[in-house]
C-alpha positions in Angstrom: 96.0 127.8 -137.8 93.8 126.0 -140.2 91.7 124.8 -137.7 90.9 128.1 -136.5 90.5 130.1 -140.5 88.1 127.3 -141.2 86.0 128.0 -137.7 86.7 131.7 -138.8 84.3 130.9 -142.2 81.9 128.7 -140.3 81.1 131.0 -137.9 81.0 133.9 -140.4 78.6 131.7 -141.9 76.0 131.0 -139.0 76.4 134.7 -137.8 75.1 135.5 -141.4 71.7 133.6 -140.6 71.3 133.9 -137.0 69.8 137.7 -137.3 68.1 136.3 -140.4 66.4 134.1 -138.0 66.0 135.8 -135.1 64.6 138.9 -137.2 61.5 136.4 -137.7 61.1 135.6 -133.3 61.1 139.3 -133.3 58.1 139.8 -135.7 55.7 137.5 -133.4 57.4 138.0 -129.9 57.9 135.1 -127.3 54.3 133.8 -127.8 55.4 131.6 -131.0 58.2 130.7 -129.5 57.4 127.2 -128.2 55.6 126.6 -131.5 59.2 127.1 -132.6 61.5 125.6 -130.3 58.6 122.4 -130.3 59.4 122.4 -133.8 62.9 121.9 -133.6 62.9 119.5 -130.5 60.7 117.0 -132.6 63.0 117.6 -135.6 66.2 116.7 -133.2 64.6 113.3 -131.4 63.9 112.2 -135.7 67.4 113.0 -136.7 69.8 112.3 -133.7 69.4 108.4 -135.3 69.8 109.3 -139.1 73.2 111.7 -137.3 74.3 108.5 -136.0 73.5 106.2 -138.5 75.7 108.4 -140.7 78.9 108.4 -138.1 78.5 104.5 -137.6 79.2 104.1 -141.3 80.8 106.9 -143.3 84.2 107.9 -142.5 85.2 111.9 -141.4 86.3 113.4 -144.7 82.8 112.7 -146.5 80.4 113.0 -144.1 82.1 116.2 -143.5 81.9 116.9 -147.1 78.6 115.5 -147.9 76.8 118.1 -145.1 78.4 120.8 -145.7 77.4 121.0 -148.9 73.9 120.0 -148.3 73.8 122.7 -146.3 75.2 125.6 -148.9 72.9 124.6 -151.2 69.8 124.6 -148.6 71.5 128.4 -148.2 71.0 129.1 -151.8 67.0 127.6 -152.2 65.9 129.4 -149.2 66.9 132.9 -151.0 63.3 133.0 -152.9 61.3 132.5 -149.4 62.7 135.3 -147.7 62.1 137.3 -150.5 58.3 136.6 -150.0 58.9 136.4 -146.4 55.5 139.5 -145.8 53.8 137.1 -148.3 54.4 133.7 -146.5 54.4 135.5 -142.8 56.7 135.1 -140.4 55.4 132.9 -138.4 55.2 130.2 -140.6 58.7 131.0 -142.2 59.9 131.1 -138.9 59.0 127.3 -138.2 60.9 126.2 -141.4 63.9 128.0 -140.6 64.3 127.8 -136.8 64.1 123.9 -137.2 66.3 124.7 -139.6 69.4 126.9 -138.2 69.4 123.8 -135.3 69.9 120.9 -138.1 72.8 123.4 -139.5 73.9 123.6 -135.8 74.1 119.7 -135.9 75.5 119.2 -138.6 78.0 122.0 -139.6 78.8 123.7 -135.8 78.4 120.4 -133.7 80.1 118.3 -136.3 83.2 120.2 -136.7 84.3 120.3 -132.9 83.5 116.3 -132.9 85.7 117.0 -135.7 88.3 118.7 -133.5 88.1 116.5 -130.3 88.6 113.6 -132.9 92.3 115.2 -134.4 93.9 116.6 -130.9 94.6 115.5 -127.7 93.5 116.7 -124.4 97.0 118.1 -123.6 96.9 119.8 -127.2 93.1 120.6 -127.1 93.8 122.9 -123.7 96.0 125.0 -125.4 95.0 125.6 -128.8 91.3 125.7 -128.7 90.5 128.7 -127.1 92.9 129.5 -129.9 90.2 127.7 -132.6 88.0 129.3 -130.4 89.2 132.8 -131.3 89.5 132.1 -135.1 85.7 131.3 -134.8 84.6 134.7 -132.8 86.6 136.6 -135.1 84.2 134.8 -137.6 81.5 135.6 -135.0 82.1 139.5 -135.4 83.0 139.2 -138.7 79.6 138.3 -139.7 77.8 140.6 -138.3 80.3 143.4 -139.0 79.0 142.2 -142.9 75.7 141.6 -142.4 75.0 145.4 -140.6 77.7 147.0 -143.5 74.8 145.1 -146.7 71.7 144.4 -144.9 70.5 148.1 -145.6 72.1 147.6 -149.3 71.1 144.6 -150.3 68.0 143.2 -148.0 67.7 140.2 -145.7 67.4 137.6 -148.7 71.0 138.0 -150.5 72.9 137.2 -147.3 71.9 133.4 -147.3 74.3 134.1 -150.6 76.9 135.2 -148.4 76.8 132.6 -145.8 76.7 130.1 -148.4 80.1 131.3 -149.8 81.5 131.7 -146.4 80.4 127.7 -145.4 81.7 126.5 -149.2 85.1 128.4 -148.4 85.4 126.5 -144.4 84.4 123.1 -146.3 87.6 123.5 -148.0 89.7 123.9 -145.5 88.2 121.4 -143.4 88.7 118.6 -146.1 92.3 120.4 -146.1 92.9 119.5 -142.5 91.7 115.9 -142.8 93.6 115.1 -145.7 96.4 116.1 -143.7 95.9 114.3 -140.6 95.1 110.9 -142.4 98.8 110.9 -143.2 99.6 111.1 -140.2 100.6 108.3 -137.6 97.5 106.8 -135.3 95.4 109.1 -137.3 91.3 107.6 -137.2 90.3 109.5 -140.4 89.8 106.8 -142.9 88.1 104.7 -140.2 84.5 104.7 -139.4 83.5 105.3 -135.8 80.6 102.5 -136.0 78.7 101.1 -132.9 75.0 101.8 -132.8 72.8 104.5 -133.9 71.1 105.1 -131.1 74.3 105.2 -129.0 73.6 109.0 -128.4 70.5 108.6 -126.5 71.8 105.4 -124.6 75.3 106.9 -123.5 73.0 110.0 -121.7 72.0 106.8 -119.5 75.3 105.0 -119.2 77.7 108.0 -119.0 78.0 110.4 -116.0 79.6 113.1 -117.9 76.7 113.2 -120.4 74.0 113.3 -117.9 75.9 116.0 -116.2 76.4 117.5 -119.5 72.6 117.3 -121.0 71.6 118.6 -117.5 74.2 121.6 -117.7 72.7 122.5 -121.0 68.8 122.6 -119.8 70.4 124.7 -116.7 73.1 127.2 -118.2 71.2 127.5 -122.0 68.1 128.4 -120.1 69.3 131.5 -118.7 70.4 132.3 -122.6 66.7 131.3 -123.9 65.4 133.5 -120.8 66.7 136.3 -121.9 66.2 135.5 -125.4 62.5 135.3 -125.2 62.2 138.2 -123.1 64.2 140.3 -125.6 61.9 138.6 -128.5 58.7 140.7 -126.6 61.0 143.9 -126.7 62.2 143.8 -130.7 58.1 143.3 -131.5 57.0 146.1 -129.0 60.0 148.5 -130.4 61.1 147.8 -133.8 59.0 147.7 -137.2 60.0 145.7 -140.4 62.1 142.7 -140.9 65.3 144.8 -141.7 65.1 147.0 -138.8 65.1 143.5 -136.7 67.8 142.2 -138.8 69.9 144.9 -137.5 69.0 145.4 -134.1 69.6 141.6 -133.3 73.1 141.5 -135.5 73.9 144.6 -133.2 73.1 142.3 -130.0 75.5 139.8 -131.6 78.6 141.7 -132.4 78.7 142.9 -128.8 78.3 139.5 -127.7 80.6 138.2 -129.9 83.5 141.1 -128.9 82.8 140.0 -125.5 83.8 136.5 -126.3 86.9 137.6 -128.6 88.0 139.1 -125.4 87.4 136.8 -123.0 89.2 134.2 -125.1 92.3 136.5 -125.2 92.6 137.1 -121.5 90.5 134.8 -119.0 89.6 131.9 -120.6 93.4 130.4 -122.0 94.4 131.2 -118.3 91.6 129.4 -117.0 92.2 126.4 -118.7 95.4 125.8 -118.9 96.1 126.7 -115.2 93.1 125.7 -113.7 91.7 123.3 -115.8 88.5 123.4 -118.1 86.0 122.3 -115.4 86.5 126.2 -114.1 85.7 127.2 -117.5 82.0 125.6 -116.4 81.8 126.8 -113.3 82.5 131.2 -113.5 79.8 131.5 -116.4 77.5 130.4 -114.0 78.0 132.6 -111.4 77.9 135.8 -113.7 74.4 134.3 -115.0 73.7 134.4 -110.9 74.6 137.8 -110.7 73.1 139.1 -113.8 69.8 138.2 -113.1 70.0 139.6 -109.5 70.9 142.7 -111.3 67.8 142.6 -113.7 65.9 141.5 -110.2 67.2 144.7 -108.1 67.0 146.8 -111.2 64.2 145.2 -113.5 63.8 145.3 -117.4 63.8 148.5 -118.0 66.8 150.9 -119.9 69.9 151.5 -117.8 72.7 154.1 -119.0 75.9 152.6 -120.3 78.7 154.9 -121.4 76.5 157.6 -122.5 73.9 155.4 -124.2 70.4 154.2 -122.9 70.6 150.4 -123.1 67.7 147.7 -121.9 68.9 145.7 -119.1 67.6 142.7 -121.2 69.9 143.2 -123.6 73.4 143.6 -121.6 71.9 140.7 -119.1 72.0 138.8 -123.1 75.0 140.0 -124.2 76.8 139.4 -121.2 75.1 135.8 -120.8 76.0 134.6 -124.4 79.5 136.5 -124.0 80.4 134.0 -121.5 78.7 130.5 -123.1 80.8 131.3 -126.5 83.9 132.5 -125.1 84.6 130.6 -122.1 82.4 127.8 -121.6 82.6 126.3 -125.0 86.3 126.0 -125.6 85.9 123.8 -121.8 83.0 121.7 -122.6 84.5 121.1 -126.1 88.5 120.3 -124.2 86.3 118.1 -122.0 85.5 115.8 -124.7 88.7 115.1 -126.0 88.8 112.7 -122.8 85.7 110.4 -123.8 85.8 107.8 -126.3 85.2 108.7 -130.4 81.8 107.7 -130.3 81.1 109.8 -127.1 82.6 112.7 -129.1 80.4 112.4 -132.1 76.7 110.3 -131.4 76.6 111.8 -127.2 78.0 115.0 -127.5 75.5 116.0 -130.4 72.6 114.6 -129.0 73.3 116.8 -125.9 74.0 120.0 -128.1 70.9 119.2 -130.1 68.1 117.1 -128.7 68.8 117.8 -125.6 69.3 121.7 -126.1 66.5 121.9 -127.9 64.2 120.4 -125.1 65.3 123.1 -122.8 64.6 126.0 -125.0 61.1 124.5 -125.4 60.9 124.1 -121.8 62.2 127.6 -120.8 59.9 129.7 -123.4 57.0 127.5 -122.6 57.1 128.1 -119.0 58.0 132.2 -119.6 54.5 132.0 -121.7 52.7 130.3 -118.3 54.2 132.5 -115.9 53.2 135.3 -118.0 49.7 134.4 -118.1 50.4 134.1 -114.2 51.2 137.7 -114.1 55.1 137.0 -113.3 56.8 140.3 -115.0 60.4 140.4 -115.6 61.6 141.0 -111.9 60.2 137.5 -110.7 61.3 135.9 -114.1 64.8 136.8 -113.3 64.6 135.5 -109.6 63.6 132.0 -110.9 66.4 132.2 -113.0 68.6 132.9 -110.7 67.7 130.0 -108.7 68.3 127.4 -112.1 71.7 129.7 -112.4 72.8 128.1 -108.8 71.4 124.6 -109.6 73.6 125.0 -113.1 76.8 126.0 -111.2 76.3 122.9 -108.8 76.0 120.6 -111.9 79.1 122.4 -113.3 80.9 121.6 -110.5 80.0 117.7 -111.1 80.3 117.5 -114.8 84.1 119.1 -115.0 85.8 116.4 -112.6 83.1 113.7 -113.7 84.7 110.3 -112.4 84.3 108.9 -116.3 86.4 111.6 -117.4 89.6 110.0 -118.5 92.9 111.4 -116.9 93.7 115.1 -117.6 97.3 114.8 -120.2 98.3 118.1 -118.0 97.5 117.1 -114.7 98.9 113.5 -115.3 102.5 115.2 -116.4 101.9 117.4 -113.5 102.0 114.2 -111.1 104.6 112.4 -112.7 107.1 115.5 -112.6 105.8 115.6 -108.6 
C-alpha cells in the first residue's frame, strides 16, 4: 500500500510536467522534434555511466534521496523560465526541458521500479504490481485532473510548484519503505549493488533479455512516438497559445491514463497472474497492429466518438499509450524481478533511457524524411504497422527469454504437478 501512494505522488508529479512539456512540441510541430529527441539521446549515452557510477557505490536509501531532491529543486528553478517562456521561445526551452523530463524519467520513474524489482519477488511482484501499477495511474489521472482544474487559474509556470510538492511528498514515503525493508531478513538495502559502470551498455551485449528488451522498446515506443509526432503537427495547425496546448495535451493524457486505470483493474492482473507477464508484451502489440490499420483504412482525419468529433490521431494515441502504461509496464517491470540486482538497476535503465531515447530520435527523424517524400498519414500508418508485427515477434522472444530465471508461479505450479 505504500508502494503504490508513493507511485500515486510520483506519477502525480511527472503528469504535472508532461503537458508542460509537450505544450512546447506543440508550439513548433514534428519538425523540431529530432532536434529534441537528438538532444536527449546524447544527454542519455553521457549519463547512463554517471547512473551507474552512482548504483555501483551508494546504497538504495540515498541515492534514492539524493535524486529526488535534485530533482524538486530543478522543479522549483525552472519556474522563472516558463514564465518568459514567449521571451526565450519554445524551441529553445523545449531543448532544455525535453532532455530534461527524460533525466527525471531516469532518475525518479526508472529508479523507483529498479527500486521495486529490488524489494519483491517474482511470485510477489505478479500480484501486487499491477496493484503499484494502479496507485501510479490513479496518480496518472490525478495530475491531470489538477493541472486542467489550475492551468486556466494559475498559468503553466506555478505547476512545476505543484509537481515539486507532489515528488517531495513520494520521497518520503519511498525513504519510508526502505527503512522498512532494511529491517527485514535478506533485505539488500544497506548494500551497494557495485560491479562496473558501464555494465548497462555491456549487459545489452551479454544478456538476451536486454537485447530483446532494448529492441522491444525501439519497436513498441515507436508506434507511441508515431503518433506522437503526428499529433505534434495537429496541436500547431489547430491550437494557439501555450495554455491552450497545455490543456489539450493534459486532456489526451487523462483519457490515456483512465484507459490504463482500467485496464489494470480488469485485463492486465488476469493476464499476468494466469497467463504469465510475457502475454502482457505480446496483446499491446497487436492493438498497435490494429490501430494503425484503422488510421490506414480510415486515415488522419476526425472520426465521431459518442457524440463528439475526435482525430483518429488522437484515439490511435490514447489507445496506444493506454496499453504501454497499463498493461505492458507492470510485465516488463514483473520481468525483471527474475534478473540479477545489477540487471535491475544499470540494464534496465539504459534500455528505458538510452536506448528509448535513440528510438524516438529514429522514429521522428524518419516521419520528417518520409514527409519530405510526400508519405501522408495513411502510408505512415502502414509502415507502422509493419514495426507493430516485428514488435509482437520480439515480444514473443523477450517474455520466455532463456536467461530469464524460473517463474516463482510456474515453478510452484510444477512441483504441485
Amino acid at each position: 500500500m505504500l508502494s503504490a501512494l508513493a507511485f500515486f505522488f510520483v506519477m502525480t508529479s511527472y503528469y504535472i510536467i508532461r503537458p508542460v512539456r509537450d505544450q512546447l512540441s506543440g508550439a513548433v510541430g514534428s519538425q523540431s522534434l529530432p532536434l529534441f529527441y537528438g538532444a536527449v539521446f546524447a544527454v542519455m549515452l553521457l549519463l547512463t555511466p554517471v547512473f551507474g557510477m552512482l548504483v555501483a557505490r551508494f546504497p538504495r536509501k540515498p541515492l534514492l534521496g539524493w535524486s529526488y531532491s535534485f530533482f524538486i529543486l530543478c522543479l522549483l528553478a525552472f519556474v522563472p523560465a516558463f514564465m518568459a517562456q514567449d521571451r526565450i521561445g519554445a524551441r529553445q526551452l523545449g531543448v532544455v526541458f525535453f532532455v530534461w523530463v527524460s533525466v527525471f524519467n531516469l532518475f525518479v520513474v526508472s529508479l523507483f521500479w529498479s527500486f521495486m524489482a529490488d524489494i519483491f519477488s517474482s511470485g510477489q511482484a505478479r500480484r501486487v504490481f499491477s496493484m503499484i501499477a494502479l496507485g501510479g495511474m490513479g496518480g496518472a489521472i490525478f495530475g491531470p485532473l489538477v493541472t486542467g482544474l489550475l492551468v486556466q487559474v494559475i498559468g503553466v509556470a506555478p505547476l512545476l510548484v505543484v509537481s515539486a510538492v507532489a515528488l517531495g511528498l513520494a520521497l518520503m514515503l519511498l525513504l519510508r519503505i526502505s527503512a522498512q525493508h532494511d529491517r527485514q531478513p535478506g533485505s539488500h538495502g544497506g548494500e551497494v549493488i557495485g560491479g562496473s559502470l558501464w555494465a548497462g551498455i555491456r549487459e545489452l551485449w551479454s544478456r538476451p533479455f536486454l537485447r530483446y528488451m532494448a529492441l522491444l522498446m525501439v519497436f513498441g515506443d515507436g508506434i507511441g512516438t508515431l503518433a506522437y509526432a503526428l499529433m505534434a503537427d495537429y496541436a500547431k495547425a489547430h491550437l494557439v497559445g501555450n495554455v491552450a496546448r497545455t490543456a489539450f495535451y493534459n486532456d489526451l493524457d487523462l483519457a490515456t491514463n483512465l484507459l490504463g486505470a482500467a485496464l489494470q483493474l480488469t485485463l492486465t492482473p488476469w493476464l499476468l497472474i494466469r497467463r504469465g507477464a510475457g502475454w502482457g508484451l505480446i496483446v499491446p502489440s497487436l492493438v498497435n497492429i490494429a490501430l494503425l490499420l484503422g488510421v490506414v483504412l480510415l486515415g488522419g482525419g476526425n472520426v465521431l466518438l459518442v457524440g463528439y468529433s475526435v482525430p483518429m490521431l488522437a484515439i490511435t494515441l490514447v489507445i496506444t499509450r493506454g496499453f504501454a502504461y497499463g498493461m505492458t509496464k507492470p510485465a516488463v517491470d514483473a520481468l525483471y524481478t527474475r534478473v540479477p540486482r545489477e540487471t535491475r538497476y544499470k540494464g534496465k535503465n539504459f534500455v528505458e533511457t538510452a536506448v528509448w531515447r535513440f528510438g524516438d530520435l529514429l522514429v521522428t527523424s524518419g516521419v520528417n524524411g518520409l514527409h519530405m517524400l510526400g508519405l501522408g498519414v495513411g502510408g505512415l500508418a502502414l509502415l507502422g504497422s509493419g514495426v507493430a508485427a516485428l514488435a509482437t515477434a520480439v515480444a514473443r522472444r523477450a517474455g520466455w527469454s532463456p536467461d530469464l530465471a524460473p517463474d516463482e508461479h510456474a515453478q510452484a505450479a510444477v512441483n504441485d504437478a
